[in-house]
Phi, psi and omega in degrees: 000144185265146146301152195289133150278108197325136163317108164104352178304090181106017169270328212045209171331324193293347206274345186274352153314141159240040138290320162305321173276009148307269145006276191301341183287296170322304162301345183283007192269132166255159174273028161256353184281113180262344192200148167232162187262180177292329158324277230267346134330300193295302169300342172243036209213290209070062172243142180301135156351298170315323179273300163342304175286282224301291185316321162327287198312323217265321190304303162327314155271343170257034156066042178274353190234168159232180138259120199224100186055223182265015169281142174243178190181151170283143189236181225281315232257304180300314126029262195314306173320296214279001174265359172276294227313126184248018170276309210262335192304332190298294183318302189302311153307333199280292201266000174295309156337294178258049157244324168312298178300250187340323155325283204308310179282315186265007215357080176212162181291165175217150168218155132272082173233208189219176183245122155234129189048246183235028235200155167231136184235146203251121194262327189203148200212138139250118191245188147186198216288000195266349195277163145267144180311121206247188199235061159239126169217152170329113174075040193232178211226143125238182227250145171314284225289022196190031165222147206282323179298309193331277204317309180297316167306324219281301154349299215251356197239164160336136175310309204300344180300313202286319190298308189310308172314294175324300177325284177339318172084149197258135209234123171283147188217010180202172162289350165267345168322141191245107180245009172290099173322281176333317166244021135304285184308329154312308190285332171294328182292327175286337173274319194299346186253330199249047148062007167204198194233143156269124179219109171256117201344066133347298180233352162200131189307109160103015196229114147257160218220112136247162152183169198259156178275172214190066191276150197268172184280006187279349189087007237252086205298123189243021169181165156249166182211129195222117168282153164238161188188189181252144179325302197303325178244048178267141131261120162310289195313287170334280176353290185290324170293343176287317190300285179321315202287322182302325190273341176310311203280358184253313182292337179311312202285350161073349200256340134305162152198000000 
């Protein structure tokens, strides 16, 4: 369950706005949240009921909102924004194709995701009826420091990104999650010399993780691309060379950068 939050938290000045409480509104959606009721806007915004509805009214008219019963849900209008942003929309057409083509070949999930904050966020999943259910979805978050896309954002970015993390502190999330700074910082030095990452269930008990950095043609790293599988049938070795050859062929292709 998320906890309720000091008003205004991580906003700074901008949270007595109302853009700012907007904001806060609009973020309290988490992605497994299908409807929140206005109780529950409020306890987690910590903005009064009063303000909540008013604003609710006005989101609901430019459709940043829905109504679901006496329930709100982010609506078509929030959608509609985040599918314009055109650094992922660009990646993301660019690389769904020969993400498809790799499915197709290894039938295993493959994401696509990118680093957001201290977080990994997944632009795109190709699955299919052979996977069992893992805790990844389009636009859903997971944690850097335990995840095979994490580690590889993690690798590829200023140290000071791994400090901030640490700082944050690393939350086990299996009996195998690796919350020991030092030896995070060892497997990053180990993807950066062998170009990917491993993760054996890190974030869920029987699903290994490879991936790869995913450079633009400027060199510039703008995403990871990552296979899953079930332990028992993961090849790493495959895994990563399936990967590389694939991410050659998107920087090759010129159409990122």
């Amino acid at each position: 369950m998320v906890q309720p939050r000091r008003y205004g938290e991580g906003q700074g000045e901008g949270a007595n706005s109302v853009l700012g409480k907007t904001r806060l509104i609009l973020e309290a959606f988490q992605i497994d949240d299908v409807a929140l009721s206005l109780s529950e806007l409020s306890r987690q915004t910590g903005i009064s009921k009063a303000s909540v509805y008013r604003l609710a009214q006005e989101l609901l008219e430019w459709g940043m909102l829905e109504r679901s019963g006496q329930e709100y849900r982010l609506g078509m209008r929030a959608f509609e924004l985040g599918s314009r942003v055109p650094r992922f929309r660009v990646l993301r057409d660019a690389v769904r194709p020969l993400m498809e083509d790799l499915h197709f070949s290894v039938k295993e999930t493959v994401h696509l995701a990118v680093l957001d904050g201290l977080d990994v966020l997944y632009l795109e999943k190709v699955t299919g009826a052979r996977q069992a259910t893992r805790p990844s979805r389009i636009a859903g978050r997971m944690p850097l420091h335990c995840t095979a896309t994490g580690k590889v954002l993690l690798a590829y970015s200023p140290p000071f990104l791994l400090e901030e993390l640490v700082d944050r502190g690393l939350e086990r999330l299996t009996p195998a999650t690796i919350v020991m700074p030092g030896i995070l910082a060892k497997q990053l030095r180990g993807v950066r010399a062998q170009g990917y990452a491993v993760e054996q269930e890190e974030t869920t008990p029987g699903f290994t993780s490879v991936a790869v950095p995913l450079f633009g043609s400027s060199g510039m790293m703008l995403a990871a691309l990552s296979l899953t599988a079930p332990t028992f049938r993961a090849d790493t070795a495959a895994f990563a060379a399936a990967l590389t050859a694939v991410t050659r062929k998107v920087t090759a292709s010129y159409q990122i950068n």
